[in-house]
N, C-alpha and C positions, 0 to 999 in steps of 0.2 A: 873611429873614422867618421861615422853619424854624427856623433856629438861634434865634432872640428867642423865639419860643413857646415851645420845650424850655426853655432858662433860666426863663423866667417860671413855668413849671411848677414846676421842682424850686427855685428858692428860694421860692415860696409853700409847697411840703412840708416844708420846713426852715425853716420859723418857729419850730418848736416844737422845739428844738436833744436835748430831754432823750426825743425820740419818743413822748410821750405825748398827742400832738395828737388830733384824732378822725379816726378810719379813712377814713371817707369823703372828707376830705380829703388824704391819702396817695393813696387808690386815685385818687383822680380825678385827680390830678399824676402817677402811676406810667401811667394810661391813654393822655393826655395826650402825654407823653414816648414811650412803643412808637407810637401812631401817628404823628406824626410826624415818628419813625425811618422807617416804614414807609413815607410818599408822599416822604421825600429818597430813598429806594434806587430807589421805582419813579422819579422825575427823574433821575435816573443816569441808569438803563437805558432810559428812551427813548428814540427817537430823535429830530433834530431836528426841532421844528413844523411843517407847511405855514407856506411864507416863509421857510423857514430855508436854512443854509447848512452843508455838511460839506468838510471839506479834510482831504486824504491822501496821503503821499508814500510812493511806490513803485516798485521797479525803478527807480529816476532820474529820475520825474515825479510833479509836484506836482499834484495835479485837484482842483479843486473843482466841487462840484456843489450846483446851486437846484433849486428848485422846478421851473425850465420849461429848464433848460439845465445844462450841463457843461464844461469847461475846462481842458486837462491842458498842463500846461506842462513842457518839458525843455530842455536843452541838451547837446551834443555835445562834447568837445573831446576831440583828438588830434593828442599831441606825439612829433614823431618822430625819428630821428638814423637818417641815412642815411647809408651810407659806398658812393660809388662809385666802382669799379675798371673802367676802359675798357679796351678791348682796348692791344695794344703800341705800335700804331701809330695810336692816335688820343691829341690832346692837349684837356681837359678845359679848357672857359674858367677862367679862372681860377689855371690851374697851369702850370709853367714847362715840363714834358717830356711826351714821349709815354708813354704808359701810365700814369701817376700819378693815384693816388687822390688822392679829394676828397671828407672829412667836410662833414656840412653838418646843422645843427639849423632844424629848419623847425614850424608850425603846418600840419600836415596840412586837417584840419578842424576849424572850428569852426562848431556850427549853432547854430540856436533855433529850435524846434516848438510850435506853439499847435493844440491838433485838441481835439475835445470832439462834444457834440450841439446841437441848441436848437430851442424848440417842441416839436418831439418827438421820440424818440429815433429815428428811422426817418431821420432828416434832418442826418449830420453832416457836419463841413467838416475839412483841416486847410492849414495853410499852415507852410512852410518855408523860414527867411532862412539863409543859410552866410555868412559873414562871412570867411574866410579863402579867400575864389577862388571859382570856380565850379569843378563839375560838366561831365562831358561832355556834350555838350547843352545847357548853360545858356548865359543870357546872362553877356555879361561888363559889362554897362552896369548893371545890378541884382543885388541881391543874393538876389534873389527865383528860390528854387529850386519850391517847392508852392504851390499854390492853386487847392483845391479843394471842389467841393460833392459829397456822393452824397444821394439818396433812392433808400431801401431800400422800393422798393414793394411788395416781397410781407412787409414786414414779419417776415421769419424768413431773410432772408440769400440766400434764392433768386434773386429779381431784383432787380438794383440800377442805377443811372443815376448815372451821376458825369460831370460836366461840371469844365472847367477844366486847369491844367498839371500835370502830374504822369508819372511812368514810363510807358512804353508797354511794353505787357506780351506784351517780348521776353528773354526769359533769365531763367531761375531765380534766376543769381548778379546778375546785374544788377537786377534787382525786388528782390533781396534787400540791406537799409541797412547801406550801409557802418558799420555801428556793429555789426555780426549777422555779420562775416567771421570764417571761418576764418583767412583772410593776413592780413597789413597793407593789401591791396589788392586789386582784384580779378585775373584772369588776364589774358594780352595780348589774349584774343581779345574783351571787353568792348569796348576801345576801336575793335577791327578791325571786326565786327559791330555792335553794340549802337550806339542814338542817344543813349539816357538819357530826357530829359522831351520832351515837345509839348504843343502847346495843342488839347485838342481833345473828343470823346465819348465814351463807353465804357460799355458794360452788363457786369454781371458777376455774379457767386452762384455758390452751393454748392447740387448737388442731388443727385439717387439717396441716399439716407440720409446725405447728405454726406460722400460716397466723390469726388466730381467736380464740380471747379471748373474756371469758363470764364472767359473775356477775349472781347471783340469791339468792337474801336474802327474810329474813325475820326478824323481828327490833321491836319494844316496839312502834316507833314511839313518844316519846317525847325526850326532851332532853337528853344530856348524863350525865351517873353517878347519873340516880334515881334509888330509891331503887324498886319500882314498876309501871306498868303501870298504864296510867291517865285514861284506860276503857278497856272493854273486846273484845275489837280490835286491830289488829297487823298491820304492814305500810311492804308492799310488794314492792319488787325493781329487774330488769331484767336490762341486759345491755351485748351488745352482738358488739364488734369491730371485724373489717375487717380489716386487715393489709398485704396486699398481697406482698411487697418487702423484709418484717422483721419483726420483734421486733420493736416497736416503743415506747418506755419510755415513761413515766408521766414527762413531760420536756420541758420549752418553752425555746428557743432561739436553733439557728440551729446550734448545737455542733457536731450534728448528720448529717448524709447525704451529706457529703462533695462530699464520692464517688460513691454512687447510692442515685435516691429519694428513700424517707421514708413516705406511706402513711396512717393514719389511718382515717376509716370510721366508726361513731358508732352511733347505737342506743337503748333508753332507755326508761323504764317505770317505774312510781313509784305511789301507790295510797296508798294515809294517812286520814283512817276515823277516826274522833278523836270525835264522835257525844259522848256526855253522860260526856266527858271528863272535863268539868267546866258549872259553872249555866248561863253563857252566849250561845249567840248563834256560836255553833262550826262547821266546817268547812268540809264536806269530799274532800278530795284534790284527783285528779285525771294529773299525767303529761306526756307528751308524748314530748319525745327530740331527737335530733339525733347531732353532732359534728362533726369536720375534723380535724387534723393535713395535714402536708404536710413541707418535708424541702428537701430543696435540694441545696450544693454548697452556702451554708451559708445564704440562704432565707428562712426563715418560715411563711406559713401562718397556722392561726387558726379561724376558727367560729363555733358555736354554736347556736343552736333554741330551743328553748320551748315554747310549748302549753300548756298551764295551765286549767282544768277547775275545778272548785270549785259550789258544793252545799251545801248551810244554811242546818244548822239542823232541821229547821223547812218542810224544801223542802226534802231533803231526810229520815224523818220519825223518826229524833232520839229523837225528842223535839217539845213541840206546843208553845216554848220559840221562837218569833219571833220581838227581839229586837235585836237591832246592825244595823249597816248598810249592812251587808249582807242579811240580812232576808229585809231589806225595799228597795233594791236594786230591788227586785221582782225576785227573784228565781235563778238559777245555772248561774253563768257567766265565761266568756273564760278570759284569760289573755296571752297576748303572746310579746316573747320577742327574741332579738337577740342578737350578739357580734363579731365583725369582730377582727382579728388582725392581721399585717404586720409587718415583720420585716427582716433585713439585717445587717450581718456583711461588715463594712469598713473595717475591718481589720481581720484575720482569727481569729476567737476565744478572741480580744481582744476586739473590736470597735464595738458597735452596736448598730444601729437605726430603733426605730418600732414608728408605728401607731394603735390606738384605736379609734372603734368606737361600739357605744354601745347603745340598746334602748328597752324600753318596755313599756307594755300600762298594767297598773294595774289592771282595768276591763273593761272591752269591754262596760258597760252599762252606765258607764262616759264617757263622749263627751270631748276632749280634753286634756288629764290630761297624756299625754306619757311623760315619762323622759328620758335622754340622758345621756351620756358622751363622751365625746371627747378627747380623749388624746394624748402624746409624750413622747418617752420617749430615753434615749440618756444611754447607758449602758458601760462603764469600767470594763472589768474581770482582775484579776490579775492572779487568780488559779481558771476559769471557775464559776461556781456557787460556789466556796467551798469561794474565795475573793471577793467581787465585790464591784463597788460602781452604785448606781442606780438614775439617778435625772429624773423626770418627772411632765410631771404639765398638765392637764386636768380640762375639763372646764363640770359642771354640770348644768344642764337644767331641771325645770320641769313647764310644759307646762300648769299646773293645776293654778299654782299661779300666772303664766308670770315672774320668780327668774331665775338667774343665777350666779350661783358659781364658782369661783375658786380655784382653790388650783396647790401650787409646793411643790415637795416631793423629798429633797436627801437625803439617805439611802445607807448604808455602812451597808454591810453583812458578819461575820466571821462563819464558820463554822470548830469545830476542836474539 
C-alpha cells in the first residue's frame, strides 16, 4: 500500500513532462513521497505487534517466541569412529585373535530438545528424546530422556521448583550436556558414581550477588521413566557451588574467561537406600563429593572427588538376605575416586589440547583392584560446541585383573 501511494504521487508530479506545472502540485507529490519513505522505515524498525510472532536461530537452536510463550528447538547429533585395542589376552567379539583391534563407525548421540516458557516467563519446561539409545539412567523402553516443569518464584533466579525427570544434581561433568564436553565422553568415574536422571523434586537458584548456586532434591531413586518406586524409600541430593568472579556455566573447554578468571567451588551429597527394593542383597549408598572448575585466558582446569560408602542390606537392617558379595565382603565399605582434567586453547576458540587423568578403588576391602584412565585429547571448533570435531584416545587400566585397554575416539558434533 506504501509503495502504490509513492507512485501515485510522483506520476501525478510528472504530468507535466516539460516541469512547468504549478509548484504546489510538485511540492505536494515531493511531501507526499518523504513521508511515506518515512512510516516504511519506521515499519522496518519495529518490532513485531502484540499477536505477533519472531523466529531466531542461534547457537544451533531455532526459538520462536509470541506474545504468551517461547519455543526453542535443537537437535544433537554425534558421529563417531572408534578404534579399540584390547589387552593381549582378550579376544574382542567379533575378531578371530586375542588382542586384535576392532574399528567400528557408530551414532554416538542423536537428540531432539523442545524447552522455551509459556504464560509467563517465570514458568519454563523442557523435554528431551535421544534417539540413538539411552543415557545412563535412562530407560531403555522410551525414548524419553527430559521432562520437565520449573516455576521460578522469586522471579529473579533465586528460588526455583522444578518438578519432573531430569539430572540429579550430582557432578559437575555429569550435569554438564554431553554436547559442552571437553572428551568425546565423560571420565570412567560418571558411570562408577553418577545415576544420570530420576523422577522426582528439586529447588534451586543463585544467590549472595549470584556468587552461590544450590541444588536440593528429592527422587524415586531408581532409574528413569518408571512408573513407580522400587521401595518405600526416596534418594536425597544437596549441592551447593561457590563461584566468586561469576556465573560459571555447565561447560568444559575455556570459551569463557578469556577476560577475568572464572572459578567454581562445589560441594555435594547424595544418599540412595534401595534396601527391600529386589530379593538380592541391596545396597544403602551414602556419597560425599566436592568439584572445581577454573578457566582463565583459554586454560581450563577441572577435578572432582568422591567418597562413596555403601552398607549390604543385611548390615543395615533391611534384609537377613546375606548373599552377594556385598554382604560376604563383611559389612559397609568406602569407595573413593577422582578425575583430573587440563586443557588449553592453541588457538583462541578454535585449537584445543587437554589431558585426563582418572582413577578409583571400587571397595576399599579388595586389595588392589583401582582402575584408571588416562587420556588425550586434540579438539577442532568450527562454531565453538555448536561444530566440532573431537579425536582422543586413552588408555584404561584395571589393576584387579593386571588388563589394559585401549581405545581412539574421532567424533564430529553438529548441533542445529
Amino acid at each position: 500500500m506504501l509503495h502504490f501511494v509513492q507512485t501515485l504521487a510522483l506520476m501525478t508530479a510528472s504530468v507535466d513532462p516539460s516541469g512547468a506545472g504549478p509548484a504546489s502540485l510538485k511540492e505536494t507529490a515531493a511531501k507526499i513521497t518523504a513521508e511515506v519513505d518515512g512510516a516504511a522505515a519506521t515499519e522496518q524498525a519495529s518490532p513485531a505487534p502484540t499477536g505477533g510472532y519472531k523466529i531466531v536461530h542461534q547457537d544451533g537452536a531455532t526459538t520462536l517466541t509470541l506474545e504468551n510463550a517461547e519455543i526453542s528447538l535443537s537437535n544433537r547429533l554425534q558421529f563417531r569412529f572408534t578404534e579399540e585395542i584390547p589387552p593381549s589376552n582378550v579376544r574382542l567379539p567379533g575378531t578371530t585373535e586375542d588382542g586384535q583391534s576392532k574399528p567400528t563407525f557408530r551414532i554416538r548421540r542423536a537428540k531432539t530438545s523442545l524447552e522455551g516458557w509459556f504464560w509467563k516467563k517465570e514458568l519454563t519446561y523442557e523435554i528431551q528424546l535421544s534417539w540413538a539409545g539411552p543415557e545412563a539412567g535412562a530407560s531403555t523402553q522410551t525414548p524419553l530422556e527430559d521432562a520437565l516443569l520449573t516455576w521460578d518464584a522469586s522471579k529473579k533466579g533465586s528460588f526455583k521448583i522444578t518438578l519432573g525427570q531430569f539430572k540429579v544434581p550430582l557432578g559437575r561433568q555429569e550435569m554438564t550436556s554431553s554436547g559442552r564436553l571437553q572428551f568425546a565422553d565423560r571420565s570412567i568415574l560418571n558411570g562408577e558414581y553418577t545415576r544420570g536422571r530420576d523422577i522426582g523434586l528439586q529447588l534451586s537458584g543463585r544467590v549472595a550477588n549470584d556468587k552461590v548456586e544450590y541444588f536440593a532434591g528429592v527422587f524415586n531413586g531408581n532409574s528413569a521413566s518408571r512408573t513407580s518406586n522400587d521401595n518405600t524409600k526416596l534418594q536425597y541430593n544437596a549441592r551447593v557451588s561457590f563461584e566468586p568472579f561469576g556465573k560459571v556455566a555447565y561447560s568444559e573447554s575455556a570459551f569463557e574467561g578469556w577476560d577475568k578468571p572464572l572459578l567454581a567451588i562445589a560441594g555435594q551429597f547424595e544418599n540412595n537406600d534401595l534396601s527391600g527394593a529386589t530379593n538380592l542383597t541391596d545396597l544403602n549408598t551414602t556419597i560425599l563429593g566436592a568439584d572445581l572448575m577454573y578457566k582463565y585466558k583459554g586454560f581450563s582446569l577441572f577435578a572432582e572427588y568422591y567418597n562413596r560408602k555403601r552398607k549390604p542390606e543385611a548390615v543395615s537392617g533391611g534384609s537377613s538376605n546375606t548373599s552377594g558379595p556385598a554382604a560376604q565382603s563383611g559389612g559397609a565399605y568406602h569407595s573413593n575416586g577422582y578425575n583430573v582434567e587440563a586443557g588449553y586453547f592453541l588457538k583462541r576458540d578454535k585449537v584445543e589440547i587437554a589431558a585426563r587423568f582418572a582413577e578409583y578403588d571400587p571397595a576399599d576391602q579388595v586389595p588392589s583392584n583401582e582402575r584408571s584412565e588416562k587420556g588425550g585429547v586434540f579438539n577442532y571448533f568450527i562454531l565453538k560446541h555448536t561444530l566440532k570435531v573431537v579425536a582422543d584416545f586413552r588408555v584404561l587400566h584395571d589393576d584387579l585383573v593386571k588388563e589394559t585397554a585401549k581405545e581412539l575416539r574421532i567424533q564430529t558434533q553438529f548441533v542445529f
